[in-house]
C-alpha positions as CSV (number, residue, x, y, z in Angstrom):
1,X,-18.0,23.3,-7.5
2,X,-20.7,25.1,-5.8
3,X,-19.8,25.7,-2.1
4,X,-22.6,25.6,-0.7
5,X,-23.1,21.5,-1.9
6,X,-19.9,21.3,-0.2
7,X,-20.4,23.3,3.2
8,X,-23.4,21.2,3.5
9,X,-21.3,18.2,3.7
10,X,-18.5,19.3,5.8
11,X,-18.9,19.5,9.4
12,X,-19.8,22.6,11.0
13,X,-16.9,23.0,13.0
14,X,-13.9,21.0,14.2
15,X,-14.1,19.4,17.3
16,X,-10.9,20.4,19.1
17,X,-11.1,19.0,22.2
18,X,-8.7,17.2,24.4
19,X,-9.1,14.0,22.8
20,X,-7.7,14.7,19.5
21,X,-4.3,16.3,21.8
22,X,-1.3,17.0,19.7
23,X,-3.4,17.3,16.7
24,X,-5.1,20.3,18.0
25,X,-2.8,22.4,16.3
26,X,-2.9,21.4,13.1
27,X,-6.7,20.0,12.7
28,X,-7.9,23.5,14.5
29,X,-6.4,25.5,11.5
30,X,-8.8,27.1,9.5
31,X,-6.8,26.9,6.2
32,X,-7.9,23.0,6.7
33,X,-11.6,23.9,6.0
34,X,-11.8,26.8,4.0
35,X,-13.6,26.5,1.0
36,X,-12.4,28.8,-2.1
37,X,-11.7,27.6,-5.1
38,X,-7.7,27.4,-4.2
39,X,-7.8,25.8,-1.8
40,X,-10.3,22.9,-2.9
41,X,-8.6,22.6,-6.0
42,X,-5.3,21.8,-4.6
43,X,-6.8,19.6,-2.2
44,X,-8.3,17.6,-5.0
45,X,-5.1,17.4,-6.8
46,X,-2.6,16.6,-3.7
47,X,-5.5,13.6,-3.4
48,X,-5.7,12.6,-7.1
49,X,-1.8,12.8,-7.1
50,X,-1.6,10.7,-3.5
51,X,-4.4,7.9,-4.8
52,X,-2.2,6.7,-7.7
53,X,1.5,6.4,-5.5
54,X,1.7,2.6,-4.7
55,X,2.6,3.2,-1.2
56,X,0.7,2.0,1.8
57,X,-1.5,4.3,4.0
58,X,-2.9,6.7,1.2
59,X,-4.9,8.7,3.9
60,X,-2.1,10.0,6.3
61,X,0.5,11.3,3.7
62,X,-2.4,13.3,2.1
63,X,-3.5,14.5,5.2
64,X,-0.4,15.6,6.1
65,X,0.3,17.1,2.5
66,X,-2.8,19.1,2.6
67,X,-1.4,20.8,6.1
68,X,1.5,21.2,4.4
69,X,-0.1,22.9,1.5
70,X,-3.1,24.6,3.1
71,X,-5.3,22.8,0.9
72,X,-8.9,21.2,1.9
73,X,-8.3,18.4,4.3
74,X,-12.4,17.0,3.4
75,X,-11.5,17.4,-0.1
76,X,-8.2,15.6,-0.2
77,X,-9.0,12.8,1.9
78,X,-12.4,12.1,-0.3
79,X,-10.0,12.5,-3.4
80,X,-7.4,10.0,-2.0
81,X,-10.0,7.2,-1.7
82,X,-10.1,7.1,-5.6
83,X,-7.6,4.4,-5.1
84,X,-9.7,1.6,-3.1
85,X,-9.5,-1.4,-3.3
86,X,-11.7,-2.4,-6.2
87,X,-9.9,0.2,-7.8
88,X,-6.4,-0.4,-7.2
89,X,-5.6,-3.0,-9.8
90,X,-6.7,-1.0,-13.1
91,X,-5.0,2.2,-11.5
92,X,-1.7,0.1,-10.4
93,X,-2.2,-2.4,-13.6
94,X,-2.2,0.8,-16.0
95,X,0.4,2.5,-14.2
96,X,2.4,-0.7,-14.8
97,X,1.9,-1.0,-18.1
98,X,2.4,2.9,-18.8
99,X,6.0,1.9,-17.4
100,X,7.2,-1.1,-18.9
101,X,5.5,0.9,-22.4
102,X,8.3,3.8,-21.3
103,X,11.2,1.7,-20.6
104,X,10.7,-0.8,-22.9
105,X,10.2,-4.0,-20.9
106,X,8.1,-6.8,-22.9
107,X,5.2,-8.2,-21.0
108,X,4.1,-11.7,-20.4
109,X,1.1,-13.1,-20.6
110,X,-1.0,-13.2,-17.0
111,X,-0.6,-16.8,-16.3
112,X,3.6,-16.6,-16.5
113,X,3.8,-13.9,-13.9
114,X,4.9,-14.9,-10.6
115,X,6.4,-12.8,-7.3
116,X,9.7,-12.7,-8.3
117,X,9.0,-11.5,-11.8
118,X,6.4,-8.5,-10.5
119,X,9.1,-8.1,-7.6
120,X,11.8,-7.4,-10.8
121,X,9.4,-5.1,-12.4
122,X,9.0,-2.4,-9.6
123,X,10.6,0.4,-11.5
124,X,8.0,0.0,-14.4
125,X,5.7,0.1,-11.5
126,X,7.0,3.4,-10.1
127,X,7.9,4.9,-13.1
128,X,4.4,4.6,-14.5
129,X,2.5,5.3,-11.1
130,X,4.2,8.4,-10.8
131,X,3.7,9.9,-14.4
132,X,0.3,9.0,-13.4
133,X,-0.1,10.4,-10.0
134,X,1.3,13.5,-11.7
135,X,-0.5,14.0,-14.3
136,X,-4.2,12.8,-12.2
137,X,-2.8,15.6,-9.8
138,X,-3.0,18.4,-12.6
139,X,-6.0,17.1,-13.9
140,X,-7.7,17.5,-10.6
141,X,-6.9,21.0,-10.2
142,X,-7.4,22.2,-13.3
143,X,-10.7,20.3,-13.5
144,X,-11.7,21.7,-10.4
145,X,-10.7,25.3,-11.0
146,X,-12.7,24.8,-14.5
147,X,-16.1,23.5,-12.6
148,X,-15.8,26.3,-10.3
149,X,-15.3,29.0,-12.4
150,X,-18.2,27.7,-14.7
151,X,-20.7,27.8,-11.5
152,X,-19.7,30.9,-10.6
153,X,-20.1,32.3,-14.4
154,X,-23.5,30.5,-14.0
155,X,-24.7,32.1,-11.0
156,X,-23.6,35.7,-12.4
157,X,-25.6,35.2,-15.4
158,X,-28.9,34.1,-13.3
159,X,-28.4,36.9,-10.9
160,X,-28.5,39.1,-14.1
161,X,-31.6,37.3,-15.6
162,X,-32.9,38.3,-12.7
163,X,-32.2,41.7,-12.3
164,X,-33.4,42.3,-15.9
165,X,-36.4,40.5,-15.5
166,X,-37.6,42.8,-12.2
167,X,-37.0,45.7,-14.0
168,X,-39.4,45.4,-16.9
């Protein structure tokens, strides 16, 4: 992930004025807004890992994660919205079916489910949503520590093109 793509999308500096109050303290942090390759990365996975729990208000816990974890609060929240809602049923539907596969629940065919059935069925739900979650998480970060570290491999080599190319 080149940063300067990303520092070109971020904004320049946090606004911490008296409006945003109590939040001052934690939005004002630097470790929110640095971009290295640590800290991106674990913002992308504490959002890839917070997109896929079936819990309400996505944004918040993964804001509040990424303080926790000094990881990219831009990142995180752009990784969280993976789970929208034209994406929620194939995430939550696979998640479902990963779960009832796992504990060995047999499924019904669309048109018999009801409430009370897909209320029954939570812990497939959860079970599968969180193998998920996990495993999107390490996905995230290892796929953005491999981008990174590919770019910067990249620009070594082109800055070493270079160099032997001015001095012939």
């Amino acid at each position: 992930m080149p940063r300067k793509v990303i520092r070109r999308l971020l904004p320049k500096r946090v606004n911490t004025n008296q409006k945003i109050g109590c939040l001052k303290r934690w939005l004002g942090s630097e470790n929110l807004w640095h971009l290295n390759r640590r800290s991106v990365a674990r913002g992308a996975a504490i959002g890839c890992f917070w997109a896929l729990v079936p819990v309400p208000m996505h944004t918040p816990l993964a804001a509040l994660s990424a303080a926790a974890f000094r990881a990219n609060l831009p990142v995180t929240i752009v990784a969280v919205w993976l789970s929208n809602p034209l994406t929620m049923v194939p995430l939550y539907g696979s998640g479902f079916l990963l779960g009832a596969y796992l504990l060995g629940t047999p499924l019904v065919p669309v048109g018999e489910m009801s409430i009370p059935w897909l209320l029954a069925r939570l812990p497939e739900l959860w079970l599968g949503c969180g193998l998920l979650s996990v495993l999107a998480g390490g996905f995230g970060y290892g796929l953005v520590n491999l981008l990174w570290r590919l770019k910067v491999n990249q620009n070594w080599q082109q800055r070493r093109a270079a160099r032997q190319c001015t001095r012939i």
